[in-house]
C-alpha positions as CSV (number, residue, x, y, z in Angstrom):
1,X,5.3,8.0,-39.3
2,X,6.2,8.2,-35.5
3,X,9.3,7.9,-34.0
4,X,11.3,8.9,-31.1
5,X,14.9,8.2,-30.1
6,X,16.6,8.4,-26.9
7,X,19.8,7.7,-26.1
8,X,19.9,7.8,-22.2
9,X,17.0,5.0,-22.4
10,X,16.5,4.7,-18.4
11,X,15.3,8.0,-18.1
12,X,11.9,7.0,-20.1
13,X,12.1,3.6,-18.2
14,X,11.8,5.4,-14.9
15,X,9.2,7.5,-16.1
16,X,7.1,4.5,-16.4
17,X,7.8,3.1,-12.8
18,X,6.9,6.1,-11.5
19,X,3.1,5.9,-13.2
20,X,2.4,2.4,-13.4
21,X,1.2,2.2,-10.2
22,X,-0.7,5.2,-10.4
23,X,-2.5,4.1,-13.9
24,X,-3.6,0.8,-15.5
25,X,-3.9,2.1,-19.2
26,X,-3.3,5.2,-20.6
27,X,-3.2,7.4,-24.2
28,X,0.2,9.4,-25.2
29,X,-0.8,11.7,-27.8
30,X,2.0,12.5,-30.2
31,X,2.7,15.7,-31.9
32,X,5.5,17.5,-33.5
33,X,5.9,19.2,-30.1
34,X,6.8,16.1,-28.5
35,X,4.5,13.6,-26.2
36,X,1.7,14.2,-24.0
37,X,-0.2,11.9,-21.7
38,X,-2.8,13.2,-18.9
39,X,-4.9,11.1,-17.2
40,X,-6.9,10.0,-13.7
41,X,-5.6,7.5,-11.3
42,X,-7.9,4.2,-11.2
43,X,-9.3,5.3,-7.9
44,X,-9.9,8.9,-10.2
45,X,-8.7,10.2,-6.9
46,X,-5.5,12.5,-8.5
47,X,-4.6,14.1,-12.2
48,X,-1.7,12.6,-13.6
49,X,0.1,14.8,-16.6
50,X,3.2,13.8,-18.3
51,X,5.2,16.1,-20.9
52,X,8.1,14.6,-22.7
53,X,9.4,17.5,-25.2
54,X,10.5,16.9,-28.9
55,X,14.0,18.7,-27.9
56,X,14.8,16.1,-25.0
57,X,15.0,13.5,-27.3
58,X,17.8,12.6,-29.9
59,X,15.9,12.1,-32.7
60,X,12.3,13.1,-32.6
61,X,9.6,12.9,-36.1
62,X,5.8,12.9,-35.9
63,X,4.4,13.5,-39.2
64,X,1.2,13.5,-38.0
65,X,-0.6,13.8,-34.3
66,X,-1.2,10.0,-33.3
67,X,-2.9,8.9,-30.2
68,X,-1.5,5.5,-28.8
69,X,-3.3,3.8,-26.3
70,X,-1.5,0.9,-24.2
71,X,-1.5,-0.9,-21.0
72,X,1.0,0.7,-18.9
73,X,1.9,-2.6,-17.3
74,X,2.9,-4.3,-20.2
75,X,4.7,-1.2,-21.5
76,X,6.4,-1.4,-18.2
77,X,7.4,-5.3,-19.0
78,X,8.8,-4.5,-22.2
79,X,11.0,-1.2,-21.1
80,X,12.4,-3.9,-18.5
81,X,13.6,-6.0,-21.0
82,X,15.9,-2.9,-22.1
83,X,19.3,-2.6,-19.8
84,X,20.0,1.1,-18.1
85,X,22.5,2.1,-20.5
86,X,20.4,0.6,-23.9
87,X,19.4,3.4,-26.3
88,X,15.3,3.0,-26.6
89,X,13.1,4.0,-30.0
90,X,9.5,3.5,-30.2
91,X,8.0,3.7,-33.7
92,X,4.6,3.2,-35.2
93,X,3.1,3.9,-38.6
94,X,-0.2,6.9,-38.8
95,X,-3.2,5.1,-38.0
96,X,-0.8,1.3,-37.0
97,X,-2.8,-0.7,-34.7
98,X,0.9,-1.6,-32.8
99,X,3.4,0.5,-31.7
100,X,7.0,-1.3,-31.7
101,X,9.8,-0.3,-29.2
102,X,13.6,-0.8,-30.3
103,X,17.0,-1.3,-27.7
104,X,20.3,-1.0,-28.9
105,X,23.4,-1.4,-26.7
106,X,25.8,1.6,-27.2
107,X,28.3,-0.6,-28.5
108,X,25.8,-1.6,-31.2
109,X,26.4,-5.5,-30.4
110,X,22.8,-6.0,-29.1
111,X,19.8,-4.8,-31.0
112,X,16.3,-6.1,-29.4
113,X,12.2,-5.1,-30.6
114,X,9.3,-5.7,-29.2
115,X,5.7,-4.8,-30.8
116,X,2.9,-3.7,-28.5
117,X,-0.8,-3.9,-29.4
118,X,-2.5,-0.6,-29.2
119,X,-5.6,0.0,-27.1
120,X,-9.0,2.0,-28.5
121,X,-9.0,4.2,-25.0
122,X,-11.5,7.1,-24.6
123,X,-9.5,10.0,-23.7
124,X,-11.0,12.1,-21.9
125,X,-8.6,15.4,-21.3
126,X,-9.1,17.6,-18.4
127,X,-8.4,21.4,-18.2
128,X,-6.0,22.3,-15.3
129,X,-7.1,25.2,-14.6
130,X,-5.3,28.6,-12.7
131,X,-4.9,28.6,-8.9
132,X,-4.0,31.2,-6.6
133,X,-2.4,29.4,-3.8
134,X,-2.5,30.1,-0.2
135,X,0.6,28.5,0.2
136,X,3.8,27.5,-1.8
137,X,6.5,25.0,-0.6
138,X,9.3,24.9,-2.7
139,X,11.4,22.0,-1.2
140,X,14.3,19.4,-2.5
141,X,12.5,16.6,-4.0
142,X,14.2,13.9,-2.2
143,X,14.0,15.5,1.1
144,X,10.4,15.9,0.1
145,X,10.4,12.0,-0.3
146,X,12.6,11.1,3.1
147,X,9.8,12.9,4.7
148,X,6.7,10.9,3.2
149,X,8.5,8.1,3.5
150,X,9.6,8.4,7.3
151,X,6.4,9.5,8.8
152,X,4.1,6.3,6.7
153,X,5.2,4.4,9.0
154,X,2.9,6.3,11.8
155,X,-0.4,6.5,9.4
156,X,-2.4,6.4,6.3
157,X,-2.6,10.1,6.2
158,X,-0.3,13.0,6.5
159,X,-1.4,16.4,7.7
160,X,1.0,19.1,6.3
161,X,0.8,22.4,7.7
162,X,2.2,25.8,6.5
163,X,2.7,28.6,8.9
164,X,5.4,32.0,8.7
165,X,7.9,30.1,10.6
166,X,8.1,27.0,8.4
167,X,6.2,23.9,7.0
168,X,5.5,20.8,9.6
169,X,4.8,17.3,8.7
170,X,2.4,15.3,10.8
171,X,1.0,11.8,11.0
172,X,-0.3,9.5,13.9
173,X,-1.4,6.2,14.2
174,X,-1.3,2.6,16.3
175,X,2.2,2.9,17.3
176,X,2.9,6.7,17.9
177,X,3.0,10.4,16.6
178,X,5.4,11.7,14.0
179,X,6.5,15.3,13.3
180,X,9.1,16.6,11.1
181,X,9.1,20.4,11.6
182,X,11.7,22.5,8.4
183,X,12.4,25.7,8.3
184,X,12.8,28.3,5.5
185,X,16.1,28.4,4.2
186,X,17.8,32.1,5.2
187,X,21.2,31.2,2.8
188,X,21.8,28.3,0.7
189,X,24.5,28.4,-2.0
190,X,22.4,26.0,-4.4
191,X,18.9,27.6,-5.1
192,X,17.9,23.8,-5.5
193,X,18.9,23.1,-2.4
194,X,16.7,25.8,-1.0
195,X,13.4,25.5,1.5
196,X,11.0,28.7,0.5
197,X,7.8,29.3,1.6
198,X,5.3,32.1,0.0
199,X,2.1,32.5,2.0
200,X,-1.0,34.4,1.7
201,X,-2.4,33.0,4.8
202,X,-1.5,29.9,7.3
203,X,-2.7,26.4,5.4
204,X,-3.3,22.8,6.9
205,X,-4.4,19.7,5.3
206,X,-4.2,16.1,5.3
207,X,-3.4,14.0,2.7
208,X,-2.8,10.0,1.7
209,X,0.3,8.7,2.2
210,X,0.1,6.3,-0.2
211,X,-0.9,8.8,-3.0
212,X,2.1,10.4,-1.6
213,X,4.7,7.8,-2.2
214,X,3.2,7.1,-5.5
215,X,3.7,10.8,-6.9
216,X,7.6,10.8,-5.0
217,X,8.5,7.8,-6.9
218,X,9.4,10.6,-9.8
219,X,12.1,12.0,-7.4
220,X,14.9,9.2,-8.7
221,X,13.8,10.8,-12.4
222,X,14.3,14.4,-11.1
223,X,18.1,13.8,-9.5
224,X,19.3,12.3,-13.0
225,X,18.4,14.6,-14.8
């Protein structure tokens, strides 16, 4: 028996926005630890890897690891059909060809299911391995975002480049050239407010704004939390 409770429901609702763009159909594999999904985009261009604990949710029982595979989309429909402030419980049964997902309004007025059909996926799970960077950024999230999303406008790609004096965000295309040039933060009250930079050595690279955007739809996630 699988199930999992949450009571602030449009945290797992954004969750999904934020990777059904990125992935058509995926496997969460459920342990007593909580729920894990990793996977490649369609393009199998970047690693996507999702971790939702046992402790962040209200009530939490897997008697057994299960492996759900579904079609993110239509998991996406049915989350929709839950309101923001709906408490959300997906259950299945070990070895249940369907998984079934369960809204209740707080006031207990409204109760709503919907059962899923579960996908046979091949799961293919990818070490990540250990990386000594040259560079780390440690940035707000949604500045992060106002950035990517300001300079798509210019181009496809963005060119971000990491020097002693700060990080600087490039892109040019048809109608011009933009920069956005931030410094590391010298005192900041909040440590997440905080811009810090630790370099071995000075880094440039491009990258696709559209992967981007995709991976900064999270950031709405991140400030509720």
């Amino acid at each position: 028996m699988f199930e999992a409770r949450l009571v602030q429901g449009n945290l797992l609702k954004k969750v999904l926005e934020s990777l059904k763009d990125l992935l058509n159909e995926a496997t969460w594999d459920c342990s007593d630890t909580g729920i894990q999904l990793q996977a490649m985009d369609n393009s199998h261009v970047s690693l996507v890897s999702v971790s939702l604990r046992a402790d962040g949710f209200d009530k939490f029982r897997c008697d057994r690891q299960l492996a759900m595979g579904m079609n993110l989309g239509s998991m996406s429909k049915i989350l929709k059909c839950a309101a923001n402030d709906d408490i959300i419980t997906i259950k299945a049964q070990d070895n249940a060809d369907t998984v079934t997902f369960m809204f209740e309004s707080p006031n207990q007025e409204k109760v709503s299911d919907y059962e899923m059909k579960l996908m046979n996926l091949d799961a293919e799970h990818l070490g990540i391995p250990e990386t000594d960077y040259a560079a780390v950024i440690k940035m707000p999230s949604a500045e992060f975002q106002r950035v990517i999303r300001d300079l798509s406008q210019f181009g496809e790609s963005l060119v971000i480049s990491c020097t002693k004096e700060g990080v600087k965000f490039s892109a040019a295309g048809d109608i011009g050239v933009g920069n956005i040039k931030i410094a590391q933060t010298a005192n900041v009250d909040k440590e997440e407010e905080a811009v810090t930079i630790e370099m071995q050595e000075p880094v440039s690279l491009a990258f696709a704004c559209r992967y981007l955007n995709m991976f900064t739809n999270i950031t709405p996630f991140i400030l509720d939390t």
